[in-house]
Every structure is written in structure tokens, then in C-alpha cells.
DSSP file (Angstrom, degrees, kcal/mol; ACC not computed):
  #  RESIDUE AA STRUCTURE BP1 BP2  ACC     N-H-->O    O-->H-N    N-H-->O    O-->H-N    TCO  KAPPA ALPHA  PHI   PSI    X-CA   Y-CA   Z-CA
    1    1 A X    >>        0   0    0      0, 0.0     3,-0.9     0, 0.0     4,-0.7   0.000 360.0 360.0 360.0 -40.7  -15.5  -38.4   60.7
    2    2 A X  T 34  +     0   0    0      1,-0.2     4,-0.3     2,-0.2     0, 0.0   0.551 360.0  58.4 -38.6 -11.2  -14.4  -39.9   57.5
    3    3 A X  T 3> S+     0   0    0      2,-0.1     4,-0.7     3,-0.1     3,-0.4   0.840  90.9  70.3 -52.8 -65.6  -17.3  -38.3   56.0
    4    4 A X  H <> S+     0   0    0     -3,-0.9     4,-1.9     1,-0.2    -2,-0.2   0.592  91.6  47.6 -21.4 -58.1  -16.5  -35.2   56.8
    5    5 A X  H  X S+     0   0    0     -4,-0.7     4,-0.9     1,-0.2    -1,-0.2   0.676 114.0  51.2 -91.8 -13.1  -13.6  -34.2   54.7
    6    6 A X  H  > S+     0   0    0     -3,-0.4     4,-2.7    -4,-0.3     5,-0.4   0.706 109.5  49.7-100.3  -0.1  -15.2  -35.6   51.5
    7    7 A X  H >X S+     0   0    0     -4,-0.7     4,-1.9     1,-0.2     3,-1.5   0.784 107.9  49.7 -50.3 -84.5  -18.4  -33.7   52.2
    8    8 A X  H 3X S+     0   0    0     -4,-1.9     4,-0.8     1,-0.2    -2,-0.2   0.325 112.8  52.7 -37.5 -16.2  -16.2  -30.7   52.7
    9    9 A X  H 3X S+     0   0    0     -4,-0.9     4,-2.0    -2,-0.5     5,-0.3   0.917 121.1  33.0 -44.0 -74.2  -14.3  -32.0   48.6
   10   10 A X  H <X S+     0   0    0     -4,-2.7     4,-1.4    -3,-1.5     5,-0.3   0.872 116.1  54.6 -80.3 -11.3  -17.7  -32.1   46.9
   11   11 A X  H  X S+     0   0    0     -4,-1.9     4,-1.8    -5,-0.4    -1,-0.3   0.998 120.8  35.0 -57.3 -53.0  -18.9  -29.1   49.2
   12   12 A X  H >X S+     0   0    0     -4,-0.8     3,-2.0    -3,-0.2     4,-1.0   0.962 120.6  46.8 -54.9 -76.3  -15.6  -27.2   47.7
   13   13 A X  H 3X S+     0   0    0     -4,-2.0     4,-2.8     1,-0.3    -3,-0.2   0.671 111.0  50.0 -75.9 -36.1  -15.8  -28.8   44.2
   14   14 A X  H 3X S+     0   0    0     -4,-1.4     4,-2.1    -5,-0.3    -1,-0.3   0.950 112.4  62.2 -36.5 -58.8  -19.9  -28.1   43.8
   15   15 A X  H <X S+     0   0    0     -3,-2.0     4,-2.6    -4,-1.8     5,-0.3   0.884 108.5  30.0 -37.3 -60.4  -18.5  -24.6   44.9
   16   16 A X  H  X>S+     0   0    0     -4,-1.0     4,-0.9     1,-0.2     5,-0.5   0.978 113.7  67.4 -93.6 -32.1  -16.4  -23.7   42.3
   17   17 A X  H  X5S+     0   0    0     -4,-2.8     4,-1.7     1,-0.2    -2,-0.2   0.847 106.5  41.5  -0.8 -76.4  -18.4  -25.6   39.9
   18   18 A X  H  <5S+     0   0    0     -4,-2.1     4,-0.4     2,-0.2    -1,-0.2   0.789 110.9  53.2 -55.2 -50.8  -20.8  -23.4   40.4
   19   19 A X  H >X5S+     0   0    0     -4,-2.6     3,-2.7     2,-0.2     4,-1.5   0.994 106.0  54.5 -60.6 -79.6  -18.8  -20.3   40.4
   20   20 A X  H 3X5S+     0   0    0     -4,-0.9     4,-1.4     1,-0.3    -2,-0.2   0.683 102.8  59.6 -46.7 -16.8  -17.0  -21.2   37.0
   21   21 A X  H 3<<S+     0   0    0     -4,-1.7     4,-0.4    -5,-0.5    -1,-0.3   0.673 111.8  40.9 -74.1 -18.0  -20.4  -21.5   35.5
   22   22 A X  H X4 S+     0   0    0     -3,-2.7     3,-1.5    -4,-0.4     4,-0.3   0.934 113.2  44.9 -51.3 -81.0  -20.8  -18.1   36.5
   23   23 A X  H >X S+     0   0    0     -4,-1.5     4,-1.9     1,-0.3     3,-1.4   0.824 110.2  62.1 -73.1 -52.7  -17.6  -16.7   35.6
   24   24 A X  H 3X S+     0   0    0     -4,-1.4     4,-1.1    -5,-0.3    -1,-0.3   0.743 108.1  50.9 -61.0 -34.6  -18.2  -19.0   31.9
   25   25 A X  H <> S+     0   0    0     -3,-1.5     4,-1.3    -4,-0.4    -1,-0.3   0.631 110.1  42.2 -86.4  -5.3  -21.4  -16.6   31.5
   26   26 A X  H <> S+     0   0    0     -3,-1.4     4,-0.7    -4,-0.3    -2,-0.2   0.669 110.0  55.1 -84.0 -24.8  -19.9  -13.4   32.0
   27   27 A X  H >X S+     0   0    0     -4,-1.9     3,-2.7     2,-0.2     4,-1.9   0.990 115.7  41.4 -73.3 -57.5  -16.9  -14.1   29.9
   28   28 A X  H 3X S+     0   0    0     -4,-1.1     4,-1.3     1,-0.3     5,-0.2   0.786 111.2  56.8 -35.3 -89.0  -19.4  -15.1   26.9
   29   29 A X  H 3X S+     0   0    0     -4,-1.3     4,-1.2     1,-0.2    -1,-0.3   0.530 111.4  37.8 -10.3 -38.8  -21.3  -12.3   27.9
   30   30 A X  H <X S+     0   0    0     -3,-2.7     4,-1.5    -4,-0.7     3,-0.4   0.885 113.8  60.8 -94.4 -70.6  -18.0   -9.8   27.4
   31   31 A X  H  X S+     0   0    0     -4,-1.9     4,-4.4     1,-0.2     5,-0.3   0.850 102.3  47.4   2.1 -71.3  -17.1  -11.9   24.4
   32   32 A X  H  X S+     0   0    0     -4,-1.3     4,-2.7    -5,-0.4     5,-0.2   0.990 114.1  50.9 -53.6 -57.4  -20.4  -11.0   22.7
   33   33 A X  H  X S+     0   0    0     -4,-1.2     4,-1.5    -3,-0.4     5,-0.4   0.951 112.9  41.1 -27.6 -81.5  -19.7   -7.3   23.7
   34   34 A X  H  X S+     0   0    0     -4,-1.5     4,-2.1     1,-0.3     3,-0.3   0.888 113.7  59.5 -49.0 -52.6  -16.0   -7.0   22.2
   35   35 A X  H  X S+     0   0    0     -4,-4.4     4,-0.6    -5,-0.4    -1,-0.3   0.966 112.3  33.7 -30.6 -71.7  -17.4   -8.9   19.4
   36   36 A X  H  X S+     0   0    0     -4,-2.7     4,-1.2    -5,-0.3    -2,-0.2   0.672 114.0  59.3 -79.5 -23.2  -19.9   -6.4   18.6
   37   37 A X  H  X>S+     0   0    0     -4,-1.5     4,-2.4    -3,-0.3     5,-0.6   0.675 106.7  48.8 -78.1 -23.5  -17.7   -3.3   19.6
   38   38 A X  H  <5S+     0   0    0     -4,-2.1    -2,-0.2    -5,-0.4    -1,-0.1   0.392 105.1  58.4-114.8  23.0  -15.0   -4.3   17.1
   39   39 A X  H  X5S+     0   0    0     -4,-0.6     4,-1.7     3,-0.1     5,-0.2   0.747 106.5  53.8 -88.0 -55.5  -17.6   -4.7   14.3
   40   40 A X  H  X5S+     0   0    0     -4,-1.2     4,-3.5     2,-0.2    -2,-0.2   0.902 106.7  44.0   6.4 -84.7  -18.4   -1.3   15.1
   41   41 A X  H  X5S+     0   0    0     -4,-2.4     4,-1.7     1,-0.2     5,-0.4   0.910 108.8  61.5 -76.5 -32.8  -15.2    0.1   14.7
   42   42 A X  H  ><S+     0   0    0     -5,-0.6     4,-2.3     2,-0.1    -2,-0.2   0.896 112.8  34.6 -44.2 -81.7  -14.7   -1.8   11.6
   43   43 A X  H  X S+     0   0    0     -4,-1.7     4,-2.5     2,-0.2    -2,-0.2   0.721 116.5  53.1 -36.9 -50.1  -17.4   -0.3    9.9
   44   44 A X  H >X S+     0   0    0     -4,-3.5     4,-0.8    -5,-0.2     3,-0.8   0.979 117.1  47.2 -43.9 -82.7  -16.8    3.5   11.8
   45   45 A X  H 3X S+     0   0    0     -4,-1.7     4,-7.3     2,-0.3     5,-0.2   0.767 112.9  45.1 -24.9 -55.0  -12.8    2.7   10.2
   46   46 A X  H 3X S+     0   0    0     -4,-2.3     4,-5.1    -5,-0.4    -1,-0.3   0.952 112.0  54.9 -71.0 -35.9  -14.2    1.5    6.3
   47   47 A X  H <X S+     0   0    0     -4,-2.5     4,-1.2    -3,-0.8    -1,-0.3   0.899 111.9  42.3 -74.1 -31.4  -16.5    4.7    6.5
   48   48 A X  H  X S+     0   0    0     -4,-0.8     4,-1.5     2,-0.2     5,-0.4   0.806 115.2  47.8 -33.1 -46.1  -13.3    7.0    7.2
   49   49 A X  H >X S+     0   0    0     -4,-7.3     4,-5.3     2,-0.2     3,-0.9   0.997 116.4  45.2 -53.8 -48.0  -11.1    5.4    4.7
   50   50 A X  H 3X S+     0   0    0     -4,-5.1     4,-1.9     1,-0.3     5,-0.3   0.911 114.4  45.3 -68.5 -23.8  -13.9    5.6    2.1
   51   51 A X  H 3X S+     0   0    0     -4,-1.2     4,-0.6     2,-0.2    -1,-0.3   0.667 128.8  25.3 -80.4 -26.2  -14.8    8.9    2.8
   52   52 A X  H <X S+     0   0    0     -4,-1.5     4,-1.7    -3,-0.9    -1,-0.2   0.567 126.4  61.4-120.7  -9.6  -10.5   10.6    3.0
   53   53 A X  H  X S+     0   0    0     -4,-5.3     4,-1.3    -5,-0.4    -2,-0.2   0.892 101.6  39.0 -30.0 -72.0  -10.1    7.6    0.8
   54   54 A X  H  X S+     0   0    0     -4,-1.9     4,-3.3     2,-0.2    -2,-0.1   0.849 118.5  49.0 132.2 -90.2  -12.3    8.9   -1.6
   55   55 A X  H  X S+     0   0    0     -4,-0.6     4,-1.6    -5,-0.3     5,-0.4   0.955 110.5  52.1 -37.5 -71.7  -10.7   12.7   -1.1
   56   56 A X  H  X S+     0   0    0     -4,-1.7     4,-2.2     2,-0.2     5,-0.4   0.891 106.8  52.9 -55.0 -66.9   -6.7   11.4   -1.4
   57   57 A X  H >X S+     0   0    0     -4,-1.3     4,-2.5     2,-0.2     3,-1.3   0.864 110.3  48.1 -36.2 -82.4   -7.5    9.4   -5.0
   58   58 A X  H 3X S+     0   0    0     -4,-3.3     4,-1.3     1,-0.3    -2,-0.2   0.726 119.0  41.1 -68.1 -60.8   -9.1   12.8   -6.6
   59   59 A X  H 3X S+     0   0    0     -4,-1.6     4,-2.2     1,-0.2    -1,-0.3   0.865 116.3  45.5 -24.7 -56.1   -6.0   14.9   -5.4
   60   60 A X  H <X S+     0   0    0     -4,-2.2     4,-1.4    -3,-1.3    -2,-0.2   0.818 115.1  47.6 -84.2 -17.7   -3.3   12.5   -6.2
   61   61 A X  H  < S+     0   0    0     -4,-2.5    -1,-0.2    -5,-0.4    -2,-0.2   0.813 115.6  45.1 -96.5  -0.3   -4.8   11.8   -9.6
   62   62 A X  H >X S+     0   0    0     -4,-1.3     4,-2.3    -5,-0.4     3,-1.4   0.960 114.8  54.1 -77.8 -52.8   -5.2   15.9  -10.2
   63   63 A X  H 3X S+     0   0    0     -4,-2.2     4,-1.6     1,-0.4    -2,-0.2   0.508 108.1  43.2 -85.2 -54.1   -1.7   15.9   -8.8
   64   64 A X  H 3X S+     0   0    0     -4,-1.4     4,-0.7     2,-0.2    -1,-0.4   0.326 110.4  59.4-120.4  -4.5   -0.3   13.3  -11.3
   65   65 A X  H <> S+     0   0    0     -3,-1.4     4,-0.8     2,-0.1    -2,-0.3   0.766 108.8  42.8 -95.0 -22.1   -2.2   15.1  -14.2
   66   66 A X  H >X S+     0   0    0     -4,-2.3     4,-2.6     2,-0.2     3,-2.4   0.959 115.5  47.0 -61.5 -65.0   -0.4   18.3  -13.6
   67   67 A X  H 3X S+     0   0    0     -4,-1.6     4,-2.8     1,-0.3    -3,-0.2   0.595 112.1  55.7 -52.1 -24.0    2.8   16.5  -13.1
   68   68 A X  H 3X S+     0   0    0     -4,-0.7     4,-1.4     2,-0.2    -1,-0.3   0.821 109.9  43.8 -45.0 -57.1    1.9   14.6  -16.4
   69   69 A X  H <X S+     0   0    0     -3,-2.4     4,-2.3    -4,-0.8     5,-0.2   0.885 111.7  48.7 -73.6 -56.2    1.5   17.6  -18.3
   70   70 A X  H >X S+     0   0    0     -4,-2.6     3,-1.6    -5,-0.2     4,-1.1   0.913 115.9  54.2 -53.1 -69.8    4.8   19.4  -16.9
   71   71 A X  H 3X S+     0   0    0     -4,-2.8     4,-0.8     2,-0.2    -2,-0.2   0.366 106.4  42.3  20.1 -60.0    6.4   15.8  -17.9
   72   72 A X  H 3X S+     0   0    0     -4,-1.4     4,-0.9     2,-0.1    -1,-0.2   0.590 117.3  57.4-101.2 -12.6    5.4   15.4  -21.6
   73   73 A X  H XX S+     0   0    0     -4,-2.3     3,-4.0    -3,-1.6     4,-1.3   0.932 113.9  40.0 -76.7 -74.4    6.5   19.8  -21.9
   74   74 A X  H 3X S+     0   0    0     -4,-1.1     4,-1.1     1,-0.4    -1,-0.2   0.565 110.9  51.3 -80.6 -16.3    9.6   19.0  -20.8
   75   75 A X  H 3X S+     0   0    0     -4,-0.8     4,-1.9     2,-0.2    -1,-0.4   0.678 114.3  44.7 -55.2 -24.3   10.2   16.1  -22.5
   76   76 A X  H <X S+     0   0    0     -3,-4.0     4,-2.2    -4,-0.9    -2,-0.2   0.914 110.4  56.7 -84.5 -35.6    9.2   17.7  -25.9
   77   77 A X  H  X S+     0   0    0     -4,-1.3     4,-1.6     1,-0.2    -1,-0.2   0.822 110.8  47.3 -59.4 -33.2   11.4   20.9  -24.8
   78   78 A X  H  X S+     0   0    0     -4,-1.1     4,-0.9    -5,-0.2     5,-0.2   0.901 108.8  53.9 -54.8 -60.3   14.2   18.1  -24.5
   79   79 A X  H  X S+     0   0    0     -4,-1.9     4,-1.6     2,-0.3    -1,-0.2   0.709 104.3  50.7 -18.8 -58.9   13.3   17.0  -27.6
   80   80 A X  H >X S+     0   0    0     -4,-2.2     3,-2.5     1,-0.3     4,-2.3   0.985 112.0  52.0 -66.7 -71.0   13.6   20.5  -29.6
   81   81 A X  H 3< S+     0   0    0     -4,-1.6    -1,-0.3     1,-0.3    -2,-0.3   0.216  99.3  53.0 -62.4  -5.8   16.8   20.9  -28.3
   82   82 A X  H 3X S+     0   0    0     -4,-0.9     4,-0.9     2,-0.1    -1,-0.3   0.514 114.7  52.3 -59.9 -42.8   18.4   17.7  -29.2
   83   83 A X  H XX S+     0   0    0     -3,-2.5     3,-1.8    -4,-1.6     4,-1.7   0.933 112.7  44.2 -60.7 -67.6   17.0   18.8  -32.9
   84   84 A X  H 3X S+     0   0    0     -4,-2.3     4,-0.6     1,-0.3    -3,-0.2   0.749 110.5  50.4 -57.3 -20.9   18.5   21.9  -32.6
   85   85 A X  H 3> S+     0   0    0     -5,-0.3     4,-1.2     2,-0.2    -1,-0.3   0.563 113.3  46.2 -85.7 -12.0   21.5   20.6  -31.4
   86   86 A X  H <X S+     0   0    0     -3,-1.8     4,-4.2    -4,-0.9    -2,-0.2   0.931 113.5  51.2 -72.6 -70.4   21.8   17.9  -34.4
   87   87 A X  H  X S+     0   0    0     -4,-1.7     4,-1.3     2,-0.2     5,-0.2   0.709 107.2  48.8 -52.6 -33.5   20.9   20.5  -36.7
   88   88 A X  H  X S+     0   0    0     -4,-0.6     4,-2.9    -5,-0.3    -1,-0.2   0.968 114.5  53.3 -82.1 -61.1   23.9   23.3  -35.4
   89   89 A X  H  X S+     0   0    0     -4,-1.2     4,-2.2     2,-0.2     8,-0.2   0.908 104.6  52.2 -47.6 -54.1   26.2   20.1  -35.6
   90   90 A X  H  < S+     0   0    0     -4,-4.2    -2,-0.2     1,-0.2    -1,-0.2   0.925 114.9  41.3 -48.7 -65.7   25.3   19.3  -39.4
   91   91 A X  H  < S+     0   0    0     -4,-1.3     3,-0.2     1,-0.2    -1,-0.2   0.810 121.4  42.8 -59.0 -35.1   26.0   22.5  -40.5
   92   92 A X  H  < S-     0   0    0     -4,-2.9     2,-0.6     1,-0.4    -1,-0.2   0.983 135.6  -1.4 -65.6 -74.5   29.1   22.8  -38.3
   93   93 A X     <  +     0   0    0     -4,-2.2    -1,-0.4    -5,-0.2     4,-0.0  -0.940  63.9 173.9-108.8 121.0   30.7   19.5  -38.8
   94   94 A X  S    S+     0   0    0     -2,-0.6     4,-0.5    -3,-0.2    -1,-0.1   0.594  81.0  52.1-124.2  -9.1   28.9   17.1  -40.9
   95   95 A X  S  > S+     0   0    0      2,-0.1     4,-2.3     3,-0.1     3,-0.1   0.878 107.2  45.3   6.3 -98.0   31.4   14.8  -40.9
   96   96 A X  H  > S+     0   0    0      2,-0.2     4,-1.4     1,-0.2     5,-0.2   0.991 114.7  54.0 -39.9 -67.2   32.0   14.4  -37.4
   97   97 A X  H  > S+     0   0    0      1,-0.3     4,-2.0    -8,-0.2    -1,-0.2   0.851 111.3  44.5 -37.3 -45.2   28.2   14.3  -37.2
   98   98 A X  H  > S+     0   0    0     -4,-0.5     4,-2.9     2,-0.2     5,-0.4   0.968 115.1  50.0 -46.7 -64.6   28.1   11.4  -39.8
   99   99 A X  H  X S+     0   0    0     -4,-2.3     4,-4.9     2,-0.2    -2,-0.2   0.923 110.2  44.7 -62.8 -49.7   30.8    9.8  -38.1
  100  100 A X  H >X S+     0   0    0     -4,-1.4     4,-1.2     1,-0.2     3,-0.5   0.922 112.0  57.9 -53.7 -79.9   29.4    9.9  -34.3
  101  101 A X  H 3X S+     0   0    0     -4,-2.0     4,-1.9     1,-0.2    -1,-0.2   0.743 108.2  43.4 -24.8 -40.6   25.7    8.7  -35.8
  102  102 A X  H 3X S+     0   0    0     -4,-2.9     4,-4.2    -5,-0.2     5,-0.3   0.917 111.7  57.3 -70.6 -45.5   27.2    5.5  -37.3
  103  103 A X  H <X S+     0   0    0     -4,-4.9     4,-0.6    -3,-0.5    -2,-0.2   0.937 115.6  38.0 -28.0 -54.3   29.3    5.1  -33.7
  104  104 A X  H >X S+     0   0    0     -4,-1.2     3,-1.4     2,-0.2     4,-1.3   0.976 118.5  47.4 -93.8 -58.3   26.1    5.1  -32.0
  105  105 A X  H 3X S+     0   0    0     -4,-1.9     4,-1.5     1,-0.2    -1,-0.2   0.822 112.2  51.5 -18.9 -49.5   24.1    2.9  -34.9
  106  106 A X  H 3< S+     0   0    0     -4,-4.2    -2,-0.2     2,-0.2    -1,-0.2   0.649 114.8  45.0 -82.1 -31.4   27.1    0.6  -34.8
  107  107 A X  H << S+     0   0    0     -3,-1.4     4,-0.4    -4,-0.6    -1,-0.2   0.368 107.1  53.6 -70.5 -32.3   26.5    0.4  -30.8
  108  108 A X  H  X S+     0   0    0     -4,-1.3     4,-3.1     1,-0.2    -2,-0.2   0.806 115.1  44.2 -90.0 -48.9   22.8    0.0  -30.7
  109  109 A X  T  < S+     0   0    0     -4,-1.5    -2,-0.2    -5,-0.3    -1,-0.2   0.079 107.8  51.6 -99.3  42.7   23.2   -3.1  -33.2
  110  110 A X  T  4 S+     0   0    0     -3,-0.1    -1,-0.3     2,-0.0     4,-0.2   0.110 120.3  40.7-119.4 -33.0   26.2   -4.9  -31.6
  111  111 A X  T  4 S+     0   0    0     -4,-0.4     3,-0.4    -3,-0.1    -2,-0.2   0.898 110.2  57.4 -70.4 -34.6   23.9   -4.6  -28.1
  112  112 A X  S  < S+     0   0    0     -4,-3.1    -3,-0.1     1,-0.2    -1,-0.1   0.854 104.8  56.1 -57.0 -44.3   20.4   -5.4  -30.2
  113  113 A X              0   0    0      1,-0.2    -1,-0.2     0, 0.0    -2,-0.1   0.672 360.0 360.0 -68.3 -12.3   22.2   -9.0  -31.3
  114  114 A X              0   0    0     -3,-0.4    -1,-0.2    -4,-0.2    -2,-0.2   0.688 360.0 360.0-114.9 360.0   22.9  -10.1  -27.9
């Protein structure tokens, strides 16, 4: 009877032996699968990006040449009117005008030195 119970060990341990060699080729198996599904959707993914990818660039760089355009008008419109507002002051005050242009000279190079 001492036999017995260590058949019935390597009877068990043969058992799952056997069975986890099993179970070790379906998990590969699913591995390989998953593997091969999420190369797939990789590839599906990079052709959607490139493709609305692709689409979103041409838009946002039409998009930032109008806004370009509005940009450099309104800067120039800024522009005029900073002339025109120089010019209404010489005539007005040219003095004052004098005086405020050295202020702001005098201001520019006391920041420039440091």
C-alpha cells in the first residue's frame, strides 16, 4: 500500500504535466493571434491618420495663410495709423512730440545697457 499513494502523485503530477503542456500551446497559440491582430490595427490606425492626417495639415495650413494675410493687413493698418497719428501730433504740438520721442529714446537706451 505504500505504493499506492505515490503512484496516485506521479499519476496526478504526469496529469497536470500534461495538461499545462496543453494549456502552454493554446496560450502561444492566442499569443500569435493577438500578436498579429494588433499589427493589424496598427497598420488599419497609420492608414487613417495618414489619410485625415493628410486632410487636417492642408486645411490648417490654408487656415493659417488666410489668418497670415488678415495678420500682416492689420498690422500695416496699425501701422498707417500710428503715422498718421505722429504726423497730426507734429503739426499740433511739435514740441511735446519732440519731447515724448526723446522720453521713449531715453527709455529704450537705459533698458538696451542692462
Amino acid at each position: 500500500m505504500s505504493n499506492s499513494p505515490r503512484d496516485s502523485v506521479k499519476d496526478a503530477a504526469q496529469e497536470a504535466r500534461k495538461v499545462a503542456s496543453e494549456g502552454a500551446g493554446d496560450i502561444q497559440s492566442d499569443l500569435a493571434a493577438l500578436r498579429d491582430d494588433v499589427a493589424r490595427l496598427a497598420t488599419q490606425l497609420a492608414d487613417v491618420v495618414a489619410v485625415r492626417g493628410g486632410a487636417v495639415w492642408r486645411k490648417a495650413r490654408s487656415n493659417v495663410g488666410d489668418k497670415g494675410m488678415e495678420a500682416v493687413g492689420a498690422v500695416r493698418e496699425v501701422g498707417d495709423n500710428i503715422v498718421d497719428a505722429v504726423d497730426e501730433s507734429l503739426k499740433r504740438r511739435p514740441y511735446t512730440t519732440l519731447a515724448i520721442a526723446v522720453g521713449i529714446g531715453f527709455l529704450f537706451g537705459a533698458t538696451w545697457r542692462r
